[in-house]
N, C-alpha and C positions, 0 to 999 in steps of 0.2 A: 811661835804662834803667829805673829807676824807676816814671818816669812811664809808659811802656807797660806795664808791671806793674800800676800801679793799673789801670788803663784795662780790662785786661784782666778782672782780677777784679772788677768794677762792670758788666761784660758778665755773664757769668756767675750775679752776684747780682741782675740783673733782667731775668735769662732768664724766659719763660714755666713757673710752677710745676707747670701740667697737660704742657707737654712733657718734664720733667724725670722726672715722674714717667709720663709713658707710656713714654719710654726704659728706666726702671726697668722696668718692667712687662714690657715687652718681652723685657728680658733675663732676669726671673726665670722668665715665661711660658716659655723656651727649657728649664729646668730642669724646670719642674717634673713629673711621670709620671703621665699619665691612670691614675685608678684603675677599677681590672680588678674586673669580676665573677665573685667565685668558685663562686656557683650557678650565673650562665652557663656558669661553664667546664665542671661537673659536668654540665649536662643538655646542653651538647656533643659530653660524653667524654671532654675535654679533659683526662685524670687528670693526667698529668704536668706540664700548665704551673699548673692548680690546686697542684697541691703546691708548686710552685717559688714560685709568689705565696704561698702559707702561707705561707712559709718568710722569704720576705723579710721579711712585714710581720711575723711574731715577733720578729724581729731589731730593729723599730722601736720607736718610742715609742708609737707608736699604738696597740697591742693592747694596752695598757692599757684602749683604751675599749671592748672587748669581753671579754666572760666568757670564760674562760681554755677552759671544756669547749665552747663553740661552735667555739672553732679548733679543737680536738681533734678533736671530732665530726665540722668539714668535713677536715681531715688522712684520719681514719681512713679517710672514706667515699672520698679521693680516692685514695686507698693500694691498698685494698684495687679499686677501679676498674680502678686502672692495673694491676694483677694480672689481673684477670678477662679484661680484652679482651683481652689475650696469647692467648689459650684461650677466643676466641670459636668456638661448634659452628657448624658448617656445616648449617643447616636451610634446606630448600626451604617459602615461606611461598604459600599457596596463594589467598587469602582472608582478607576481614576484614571486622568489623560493628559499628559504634557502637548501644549498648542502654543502658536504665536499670542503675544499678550495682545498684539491689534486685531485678533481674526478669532476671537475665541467664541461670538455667539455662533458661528457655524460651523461648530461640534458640540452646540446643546441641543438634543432631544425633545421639545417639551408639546405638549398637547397642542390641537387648533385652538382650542379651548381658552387656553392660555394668554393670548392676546399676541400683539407683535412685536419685536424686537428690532431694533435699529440699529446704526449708528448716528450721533448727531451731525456728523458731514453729509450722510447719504439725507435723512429725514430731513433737513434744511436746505438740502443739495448745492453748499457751500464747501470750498476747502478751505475758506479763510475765516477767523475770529478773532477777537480780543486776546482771547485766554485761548491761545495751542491746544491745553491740554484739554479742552471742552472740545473737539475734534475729534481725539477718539473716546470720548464717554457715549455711553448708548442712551437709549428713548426705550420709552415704553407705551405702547398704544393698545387700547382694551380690543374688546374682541368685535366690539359694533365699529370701532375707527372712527370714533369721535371726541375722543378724549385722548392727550398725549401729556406724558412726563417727561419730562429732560430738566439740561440743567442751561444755568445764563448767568452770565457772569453781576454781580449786583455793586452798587455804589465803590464797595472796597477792596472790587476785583476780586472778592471770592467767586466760589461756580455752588449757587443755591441753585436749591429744584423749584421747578416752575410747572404750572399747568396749563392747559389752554382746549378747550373747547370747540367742536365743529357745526356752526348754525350754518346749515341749509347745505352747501358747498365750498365756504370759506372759513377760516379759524380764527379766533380771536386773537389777538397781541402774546396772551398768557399772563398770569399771576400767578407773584413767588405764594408760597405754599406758606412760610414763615415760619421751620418748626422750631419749637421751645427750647433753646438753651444750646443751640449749633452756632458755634462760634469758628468755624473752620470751612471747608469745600464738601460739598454733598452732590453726591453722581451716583450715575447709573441705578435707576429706583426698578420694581417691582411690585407689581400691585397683583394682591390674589384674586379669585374669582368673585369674593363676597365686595370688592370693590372698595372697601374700609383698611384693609390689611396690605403696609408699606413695609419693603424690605429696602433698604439703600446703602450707597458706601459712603463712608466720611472720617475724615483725617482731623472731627473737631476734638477738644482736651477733654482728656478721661478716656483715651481711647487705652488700649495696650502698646500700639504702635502703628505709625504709618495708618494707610485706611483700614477702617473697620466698619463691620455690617452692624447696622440698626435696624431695628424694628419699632413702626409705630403704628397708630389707629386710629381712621379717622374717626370721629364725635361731632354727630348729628346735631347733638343740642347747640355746640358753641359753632359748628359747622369751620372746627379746625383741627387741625391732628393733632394727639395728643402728645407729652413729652415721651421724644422716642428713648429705647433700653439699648445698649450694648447687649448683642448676642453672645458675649460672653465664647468661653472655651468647650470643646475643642472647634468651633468656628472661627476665632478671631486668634491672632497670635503677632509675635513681638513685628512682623513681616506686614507685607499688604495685602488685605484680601478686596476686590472689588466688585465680587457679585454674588447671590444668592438668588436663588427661583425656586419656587416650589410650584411641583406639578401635581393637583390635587384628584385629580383624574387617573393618573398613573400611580400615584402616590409615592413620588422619587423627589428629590430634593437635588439639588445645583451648585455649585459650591466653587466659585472663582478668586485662587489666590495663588501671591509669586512666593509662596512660603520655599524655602529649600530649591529653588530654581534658579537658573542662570539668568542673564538679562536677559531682557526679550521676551522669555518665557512667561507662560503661570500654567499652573497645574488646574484639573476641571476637578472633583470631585462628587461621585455619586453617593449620595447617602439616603435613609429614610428618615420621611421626617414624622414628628410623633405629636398626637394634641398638645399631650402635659409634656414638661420639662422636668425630668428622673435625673439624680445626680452620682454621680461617683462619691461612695464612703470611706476614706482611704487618707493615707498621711500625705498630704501638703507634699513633701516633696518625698515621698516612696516614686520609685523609677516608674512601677506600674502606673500609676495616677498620670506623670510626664509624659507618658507615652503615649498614652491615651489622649492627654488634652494636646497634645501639638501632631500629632496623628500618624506616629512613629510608622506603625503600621496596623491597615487594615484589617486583618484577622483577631488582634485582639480586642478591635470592638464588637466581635459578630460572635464570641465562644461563648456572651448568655443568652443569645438570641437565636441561635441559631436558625431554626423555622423563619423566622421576620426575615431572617440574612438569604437564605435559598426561596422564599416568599420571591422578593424585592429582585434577588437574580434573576430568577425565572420572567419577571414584568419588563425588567431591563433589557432582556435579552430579546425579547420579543420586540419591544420599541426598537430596539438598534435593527431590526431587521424588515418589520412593519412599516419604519413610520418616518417618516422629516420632522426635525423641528420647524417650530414657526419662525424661528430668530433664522432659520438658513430658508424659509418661504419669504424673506424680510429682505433677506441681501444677497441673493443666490438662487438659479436658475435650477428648480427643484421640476418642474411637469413642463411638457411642451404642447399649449393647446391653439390649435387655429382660429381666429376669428371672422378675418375677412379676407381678401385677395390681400396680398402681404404682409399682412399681421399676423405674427405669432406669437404669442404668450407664455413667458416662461416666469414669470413670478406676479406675487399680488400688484406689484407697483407699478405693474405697469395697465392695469386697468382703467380706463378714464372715467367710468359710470359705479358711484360709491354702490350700487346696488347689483351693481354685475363682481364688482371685486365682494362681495358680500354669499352669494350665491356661488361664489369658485369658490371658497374658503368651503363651503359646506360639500363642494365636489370632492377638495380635495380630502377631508374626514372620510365622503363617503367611500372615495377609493379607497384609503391605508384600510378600513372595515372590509371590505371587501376582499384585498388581498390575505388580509389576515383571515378570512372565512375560507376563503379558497383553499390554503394551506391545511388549514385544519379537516377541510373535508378529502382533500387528497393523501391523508394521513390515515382518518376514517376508510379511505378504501382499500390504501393498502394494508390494514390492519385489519379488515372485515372480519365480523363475525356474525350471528344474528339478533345479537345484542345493539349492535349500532347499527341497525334496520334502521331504526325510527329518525336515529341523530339525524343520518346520512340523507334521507328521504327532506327531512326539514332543514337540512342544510343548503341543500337544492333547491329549496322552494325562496329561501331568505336568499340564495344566492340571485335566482333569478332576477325577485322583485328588486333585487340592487341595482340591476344591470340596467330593469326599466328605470326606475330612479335616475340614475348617473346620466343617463342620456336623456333625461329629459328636463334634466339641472342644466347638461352642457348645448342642448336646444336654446333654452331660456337665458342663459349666461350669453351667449353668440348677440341673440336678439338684442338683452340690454346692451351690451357695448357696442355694436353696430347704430342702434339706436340716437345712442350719446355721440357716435363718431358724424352723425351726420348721413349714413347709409341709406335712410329711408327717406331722405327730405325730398 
């Protein structure tokens, strides 16, 4: 008995040392838990199993080897994630366009109507500031050019937004705006037509990540804006988004972020925008819902809407062919009109007479109407029938009165800016 005993352990101890230990290996390998990426999980969407992986590795020994506020940080941003997509909106997205992230207002579309778009290098006509990055944030100027948004750097070198005013020919200093509960940099604002209604970008806490679009309104009684909302998903996401516009006239919506893009880049987004805010009914993290709120792709926000979605095409498609944006009438040589012996005029800014650049702005409306009428009636002829008698007849006649119109906007326009130049002294 003995003897098989030794026998036995003298097998054993001159077993193969590399078998012994791949056995081991084997069995530990069975243990041990592929480690998860938690930035994967966030630009998945994945809020919930992100949190749940927080959650363990705090519990370990490991998060020793990381700084205590980078768990935080990713916790917070998956927290508040898993919140948002709940209450992802229902937006039909129509379109979309990869552009330089410094040059992107001139490939937006948006109405005269709309107001002007800048940059704040060009509107201050500065390349130097405090804060660099206040250099390429944009401005916002209404549609009379008396009122401008931007942003200035305040006491703690943040970039708060600021307003300022145009009395007679000259602008006032500006005053910060102050809104409720922004603890971080605010740029690039938008104001809608009703003059109360702010869109902006800002990277303050409670965001999802990086910049995020807010929305506030002003309030007449206290005669300050109120506390602005995160726009919430599928607008904001774990990336940067820095701009949003809504053109209420077109009824198309704007949509600037570097979501899934390279450096450099950010992506334009066309979508429509809607009075109420309709939500997605769906699991938290079902792939559909994911897809949806980080905006996998376009087609599956347009399969309940169809109609709105070929609606919205149809309007788009015509703008892209019709019309300029004001943001590229803002910083880009959009018409070429004569004014005096070597003056010639290729954008708003360069008007010297606030009343001649007032009366171009309504030229150039009247033109994109025009051309857009033109097209339509040489559609009407080549499709004649005796049915579009009557269209054809009154398209002609709207055509004409245009033609008086326009030239006798660009008589008057000539006059004031010659005027202002000193041409009549």
């Amino acid at each position: 008995m003995k003897r098989n005993l030794i026998l036995i352990l003298l097998c054993v101890m001159l077993a193969n040392p590399a078998d012994v230990l791949a056995q081991r290996g084997r069995r530990s390998a069975v243990k041990v838990k592929p480690v998860v990426n938690i930035d994967s999980l966030l630009n998945q969407y994945l809020f919930e199993q992100a949190l749940n992986e927080i959650q363990q590795r705090k519990e370990t020994t490991d998060v020793g080897k990381q700084p205590v506020e980078d768990w935080e940080s990713k916790e917070e941003q998956a927290r508040i994630g898993a919140n948002m997509i709940t209450a992802t909106a229902k937006v039909v997205f129509v379109d979309s366009v990869v552009v330089d992230k410094t040059a992107f207002l001139q490939s937006l579309r948006l109405n005269a109507g709309c107001g002007v778009l800048g940059y704040w290098k060009e509107s201050f006509q500065s390349s130097t500031a405090d804060n660099k990055e206040i250099l390429h944030t944009t401005t916002y100027m209404n549609e009379f050019q008396d009122r401008m948004l931007f942003s200035a750097k305040d006491a703690s070198g943040k970039m708060k937004l600021h307003c300022q005013y145009k009395v007679d020919d000259s602008w006032d200093g500006g005053t910060p705006l102050g809104l409720v509960g922004s603890d971080g940099d605010e740029c690039n604002p938008y104001l809608l037509s009703d003059g109360m209604t702010m869109y902006y970008a800002s990277n303050t806490t409670g965001g999802l990540g990086g910049y995020d679009i807010y929305v506030t309104r002003y309030n007449t009684d206290t005669k300050k804006f109120l506390k602005s909302e995160n726009m919430g998903m599928p607008y904001n996401s774990p990336d940067n988004e820095y701009f949003m516009a809504i053109d209420e006239t077109n009824h198309l919506g704007w949509l600037v972020t570097d979501r899934k893009q390279p450096e450099g880049k950010v992506c334009i987004y066309v979508f429509v925008p809607s009075e109420t805010r309709e939500v997605y009914v769906m699991e938290p993290e079902s792939q559909e819902l994911r897809h949806l709120a980080m905006i996998h792709d376009m087609v599956s926000t347009q399969k309940e809407n169809r109609q709105v979605y070929q609606s919205a095409r149809q309007r788009y498609s015509e703008l892209l062919e019709t019309s300029r944006s004001s943001a590229s009438v803002a910083v880009g040589a959009v018409f070429s009109l004569p004014i005096y012996n070597g003056y010639l005029y290729t954008s708003l800014g360069d008007f010297k007479s606030d009343k001649a650049r007032q009366l171009a702005k309504n030229w150039i409306d009247l033109s994109r109407k025009r051309t857009a009428l033109e097209k339509e009636l040489l559609a009407n002829r080549r499709n004649y029938s005796p049915a579009l008698k009557n269209t054809i007849i009154k398209q002609e006649q709207v055509l004409e009165q245009l033609d008086d119109t326009i030239s006798d906007l660009e008589w008057n326009i000539r006059y004031e800016e010659q005027t202002k130049l000193g041409v009549y002294k």
